[in-house]
C-alpha positions in Angstrom: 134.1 104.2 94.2 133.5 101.6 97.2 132.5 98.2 97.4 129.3 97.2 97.7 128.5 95.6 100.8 125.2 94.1 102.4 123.5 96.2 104.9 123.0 95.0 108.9 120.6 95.5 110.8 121.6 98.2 112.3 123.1 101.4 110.4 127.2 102.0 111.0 128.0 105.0 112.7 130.4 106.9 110.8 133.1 109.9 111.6 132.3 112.9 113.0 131.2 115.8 111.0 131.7 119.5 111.3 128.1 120.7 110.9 127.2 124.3 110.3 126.9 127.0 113.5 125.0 130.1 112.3 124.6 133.2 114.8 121.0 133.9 114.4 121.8 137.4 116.1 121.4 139.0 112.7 118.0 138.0 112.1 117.0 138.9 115.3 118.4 142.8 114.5 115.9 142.7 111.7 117.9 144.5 109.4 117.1 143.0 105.5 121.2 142.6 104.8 121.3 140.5 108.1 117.8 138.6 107.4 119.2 137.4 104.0 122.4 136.8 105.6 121.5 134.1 107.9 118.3 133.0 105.1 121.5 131.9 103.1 123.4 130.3 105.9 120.6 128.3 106.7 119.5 127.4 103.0 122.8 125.8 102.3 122.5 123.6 105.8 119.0 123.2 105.5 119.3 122.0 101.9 122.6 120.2 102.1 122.1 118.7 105.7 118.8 119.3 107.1 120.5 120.2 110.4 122.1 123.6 112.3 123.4 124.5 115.2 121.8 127.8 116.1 123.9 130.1 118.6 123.5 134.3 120.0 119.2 133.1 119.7 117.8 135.2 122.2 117.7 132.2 125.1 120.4 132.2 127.5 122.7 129.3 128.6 121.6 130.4 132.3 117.8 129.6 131.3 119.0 126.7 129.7 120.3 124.8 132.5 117.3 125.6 134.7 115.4 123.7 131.8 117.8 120.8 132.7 117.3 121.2 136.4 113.6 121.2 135.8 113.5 118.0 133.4 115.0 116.1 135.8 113.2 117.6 138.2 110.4 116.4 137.0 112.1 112.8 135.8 112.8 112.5 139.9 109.2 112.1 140.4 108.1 108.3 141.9 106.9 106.6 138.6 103.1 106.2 140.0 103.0 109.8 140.3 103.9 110.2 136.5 102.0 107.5 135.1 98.9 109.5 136.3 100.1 111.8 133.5 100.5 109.1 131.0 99.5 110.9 127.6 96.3 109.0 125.7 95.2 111.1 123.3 97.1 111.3 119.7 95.3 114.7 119.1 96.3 116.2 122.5 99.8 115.2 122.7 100.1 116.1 126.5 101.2 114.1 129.1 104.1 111.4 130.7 105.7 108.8 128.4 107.2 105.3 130.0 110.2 103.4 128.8 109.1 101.8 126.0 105.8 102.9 125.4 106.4 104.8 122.3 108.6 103.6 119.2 108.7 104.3 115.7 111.0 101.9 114.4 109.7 100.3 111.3 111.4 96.5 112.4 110.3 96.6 115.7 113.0 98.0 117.9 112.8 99.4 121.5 113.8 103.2 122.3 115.3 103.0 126.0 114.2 106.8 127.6 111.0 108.3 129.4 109.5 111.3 128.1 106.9 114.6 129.5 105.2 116.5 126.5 104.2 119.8 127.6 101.3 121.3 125.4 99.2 123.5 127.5 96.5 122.2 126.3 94.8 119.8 129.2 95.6 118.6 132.7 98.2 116.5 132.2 100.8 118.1 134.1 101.8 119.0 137.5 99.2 121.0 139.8 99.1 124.6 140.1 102.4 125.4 142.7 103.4 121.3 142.8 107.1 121.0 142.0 108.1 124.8 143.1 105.2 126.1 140.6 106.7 123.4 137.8 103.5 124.2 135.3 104.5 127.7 135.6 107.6 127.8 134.5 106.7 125.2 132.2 104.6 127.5 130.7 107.2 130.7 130.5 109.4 128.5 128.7 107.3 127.3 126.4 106.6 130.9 125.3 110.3 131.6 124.9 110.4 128.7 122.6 107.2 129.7 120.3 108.8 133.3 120.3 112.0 131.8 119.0 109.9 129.2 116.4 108.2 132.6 115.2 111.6 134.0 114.2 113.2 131.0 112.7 109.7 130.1 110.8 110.3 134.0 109.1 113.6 133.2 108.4 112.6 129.6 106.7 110.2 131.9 104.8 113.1 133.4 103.0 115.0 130.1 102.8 112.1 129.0 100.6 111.9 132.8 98.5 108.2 133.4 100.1 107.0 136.4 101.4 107.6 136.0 105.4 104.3 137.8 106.5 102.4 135.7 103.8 103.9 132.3 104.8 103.6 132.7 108.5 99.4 133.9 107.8 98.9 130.0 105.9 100.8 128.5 109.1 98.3 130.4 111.2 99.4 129.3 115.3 102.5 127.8 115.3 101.4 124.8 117.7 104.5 124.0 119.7 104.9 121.0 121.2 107.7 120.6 124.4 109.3 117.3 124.9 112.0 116.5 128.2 113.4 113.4 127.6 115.3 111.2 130.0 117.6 108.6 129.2 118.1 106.6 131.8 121.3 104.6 132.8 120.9 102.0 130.3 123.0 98.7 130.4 125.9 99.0 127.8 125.8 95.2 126.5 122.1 96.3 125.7 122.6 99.2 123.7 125.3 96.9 121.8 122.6 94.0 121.4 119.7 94.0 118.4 117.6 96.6 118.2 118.2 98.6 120.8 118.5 102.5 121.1 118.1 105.4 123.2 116.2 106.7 120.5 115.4 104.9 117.3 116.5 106.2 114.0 113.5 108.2 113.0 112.6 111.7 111.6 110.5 114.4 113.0 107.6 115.1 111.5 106.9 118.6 112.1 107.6 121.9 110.3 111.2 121.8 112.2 112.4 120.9 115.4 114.7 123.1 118.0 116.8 120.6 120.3 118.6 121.2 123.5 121.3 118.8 124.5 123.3 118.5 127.4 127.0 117.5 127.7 127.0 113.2 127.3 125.9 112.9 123.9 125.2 109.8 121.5 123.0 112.2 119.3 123.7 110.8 115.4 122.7 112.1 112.4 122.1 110.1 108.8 122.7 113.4 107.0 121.7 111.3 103.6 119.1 108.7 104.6 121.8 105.9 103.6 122.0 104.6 106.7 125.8 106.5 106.9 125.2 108.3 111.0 127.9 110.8 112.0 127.9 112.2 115.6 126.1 115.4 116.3 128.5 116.6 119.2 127.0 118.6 122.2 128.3 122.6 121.7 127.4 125.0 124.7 125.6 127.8 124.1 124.0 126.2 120.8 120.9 124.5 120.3 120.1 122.4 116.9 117.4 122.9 114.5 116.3 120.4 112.1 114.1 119.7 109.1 111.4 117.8 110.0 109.0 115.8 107.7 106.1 118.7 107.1 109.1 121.1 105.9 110.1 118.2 103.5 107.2 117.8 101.8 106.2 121.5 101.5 109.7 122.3 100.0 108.9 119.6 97.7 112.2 117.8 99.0 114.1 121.2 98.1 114.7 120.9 102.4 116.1 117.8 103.4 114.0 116.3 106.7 116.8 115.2 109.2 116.9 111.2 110.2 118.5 111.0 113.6 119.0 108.5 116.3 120.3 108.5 119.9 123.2 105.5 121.2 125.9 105.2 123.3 127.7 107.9 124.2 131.6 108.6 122.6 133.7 107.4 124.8 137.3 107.1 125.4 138.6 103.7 126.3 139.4 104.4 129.4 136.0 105.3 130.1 135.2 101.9 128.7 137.5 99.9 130.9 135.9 101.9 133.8 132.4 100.8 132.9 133.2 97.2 131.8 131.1 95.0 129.7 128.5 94.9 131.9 128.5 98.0 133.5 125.7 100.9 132.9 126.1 104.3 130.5 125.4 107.3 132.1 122.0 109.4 132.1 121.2 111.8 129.5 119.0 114.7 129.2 117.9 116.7 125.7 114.8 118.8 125.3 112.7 119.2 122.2 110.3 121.7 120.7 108.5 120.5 117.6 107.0 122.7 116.0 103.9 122.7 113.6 101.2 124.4 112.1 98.4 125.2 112.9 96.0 122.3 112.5 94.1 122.8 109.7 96.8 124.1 107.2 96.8 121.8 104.2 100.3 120.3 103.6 100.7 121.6 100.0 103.8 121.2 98.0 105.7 124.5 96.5 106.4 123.2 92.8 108.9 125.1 91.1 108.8 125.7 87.4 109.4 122.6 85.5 108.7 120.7 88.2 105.8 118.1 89.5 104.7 117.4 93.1 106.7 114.6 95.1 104.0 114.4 97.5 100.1 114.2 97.8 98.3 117.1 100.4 96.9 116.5 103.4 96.0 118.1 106.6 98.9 118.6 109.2 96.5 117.8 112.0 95.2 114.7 110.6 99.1 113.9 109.6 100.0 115.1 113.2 97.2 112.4 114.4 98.2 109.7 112.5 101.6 109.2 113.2 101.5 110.0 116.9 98.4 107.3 117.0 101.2 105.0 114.9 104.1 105.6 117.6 101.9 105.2 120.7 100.2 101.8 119.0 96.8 103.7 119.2 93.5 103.4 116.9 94.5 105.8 114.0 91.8 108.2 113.4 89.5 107.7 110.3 86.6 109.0 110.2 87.0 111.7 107.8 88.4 111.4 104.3 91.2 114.3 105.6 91.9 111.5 107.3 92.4 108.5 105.8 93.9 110.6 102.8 96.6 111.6 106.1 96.5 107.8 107.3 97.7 106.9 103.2 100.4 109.4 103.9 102.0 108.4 107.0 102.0 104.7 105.4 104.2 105.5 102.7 106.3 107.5 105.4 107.2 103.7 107.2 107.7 102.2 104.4 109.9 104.5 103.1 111.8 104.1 106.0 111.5 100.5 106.2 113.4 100.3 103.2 116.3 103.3 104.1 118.0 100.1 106.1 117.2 97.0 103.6 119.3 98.9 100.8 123.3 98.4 99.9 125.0 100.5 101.1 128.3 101.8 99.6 131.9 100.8 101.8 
């Protein structure tokens, strides 16, 4: 056993860690020895870890650097023309995100990146041909992704020992939900100063999330909520998928929702000494899909035998609602008691992670 030792302010980052790759290939053959094959893969790093790196999923590394060209495509833009897609509705969550306008840290920190959330659900997004038909592909994309969530929510079906055609008729519409996030060059003395982050440490709060990264890094992961990150190092020809918060809570903890964080970059010193204490890290670029359920499906925890519920139900949308209202420092809806019951919910979810960075932590 360690010391006991006082926690900072800001969670150490610790050594690297060999997270699991699984070949979803397998699944996608659809044959019952290779379904349970990767179910079990991904139980044990689901359960264990919360996090994968997914390889051989039916997206290819060509399509996935013209989602990189796109983003900053899109990024390029002059800042007026984005802000007239600044996103304003918590139940919509469609539209352009400014540096600093969003943050989920529970102490008040700032998360250093600009964001476009691409739902297809309004008119928040590039006009019909703008950008070399931007929407358009936008759009294709987006489908790939959903396709790919359909598969990997049948597969968490058998992680959790359901029936896959039963589990995926409660989700109803997976409801997808596109992120391309810029980092920009961000000063190095500010990243090593208070509470400052690319992105704050946080956790999704979806059913699960699938990430694509490009080659900087500074992805972290706190594989145990103890304030303990390891480095979640760019692989080609992966992307991650992790546990997020609606996943958590309908496992009934048995799947371990993933807390995260973006900072600096790895690098050698030499890289460093090139930079110099007040020189700039370099841009980044990572795309999310978040993916939840349809908006009505009641957020229910599976008890096993012997067991008791960890969590109270309520109503992914009104959940959805809540903590994007909470992030984006708008009203939180309350109007209905699916609501406020929600609202109650999401509280206990900051306080919780309030607290993840006031405990000792073991040295």
């Amino acid at each position: 056993m360690g010391s006991i030792g006082p926690a900072d302010d800001t969670p150490q980052t610790g050594t690297e860690f060999p997270f699991p790759i699984v070949s979803f290939q397998p699944f996608l053959d659809g044959t019952p020895e290779g379904k349970k094959e990767v179910a079990d893969r991904l139980y044990d790093a689901f359960h264990n870890f919360g996090w994968v790196y997914l390889k051989d999923f039916g997206i290819s590394q060509s399509e996935i650097e013209e989602m990189f060209r796109r983003s900053k495509q899109f990024h390029d833009q002059p800042t007026e023309w984005k802000e007239k897609l600044r996103l304003n509705d918590p139940s919509v969550s469609q539209g352009y995100t400014a540096d600093g306008a969003e943050s989920s840290d529970p102490h008040g920190g700032r998360s250093h990146k600009e964001c476009y959330e691409h739902r297809k659900v309004n008119e928040l997004c590039p006009a019909e041909g703008e950008l070399d038909d931007w929407t358009a592909w936008a759009n294709t994309f987006y489908k790939k992704l959903l396709d790919l969530a359909s598969h990997v929510a049948s597969a968490l079906a058998t992680v959790l020992g359901l029936d896959a055609d039963e589990f995926r008729a409660q989700l109803g519409q997976l409801d997808g939900q596109l992120r391309l996030l810029h980092y920009m060059p961000v000063a190095r003395k500010t990243l090593e100063s208070g509470r400052n982050f690319r992105i704050n440490p946080h956790t999704d709060y979806g059913l699960f999330t699938l990430l694509f990264q490009d080659s900087v890094g500074g992805l972290e992961v706190d594989r145990f909520h103890d304030g303990k990150f390891v480095s979640a190092t760019p692989i080609p020809g992966t992307c991650v998928i992790n546990v997020a918060d609606i996943l958590q809570r309908l496992s009934n903890d048995g799947l371990r929702s993933t807390r995260h964080r973006v900072m600096a970059p790895k690098l050698s010193q030499k890289q460093l000494d090139a930079i110099g204490p007040d020189g700039y890290l370099p841009a980044r670029y990572s795309t999310a899909f978040f993916v939840h359920p349809e908006r009505n499906f009641l957020v229910d925890p599976i008890v096993k035998e012997g067991d008791k519920p960890h969590y109270e139900p309520c109503v992914a949308g009104c959940w959805r609602d809540a903590i994007t209202a909470k992030n984006y420092r708008l009203p939180i809806p309350m109007d209905t008691p699916e609501q406020v019951q929600a609202a109650k919910c999401v509280d206990l979810r900051y306080m919780m992670a309030a607290n993840i960075e006031k405990k000792p932590r073991v040295i």
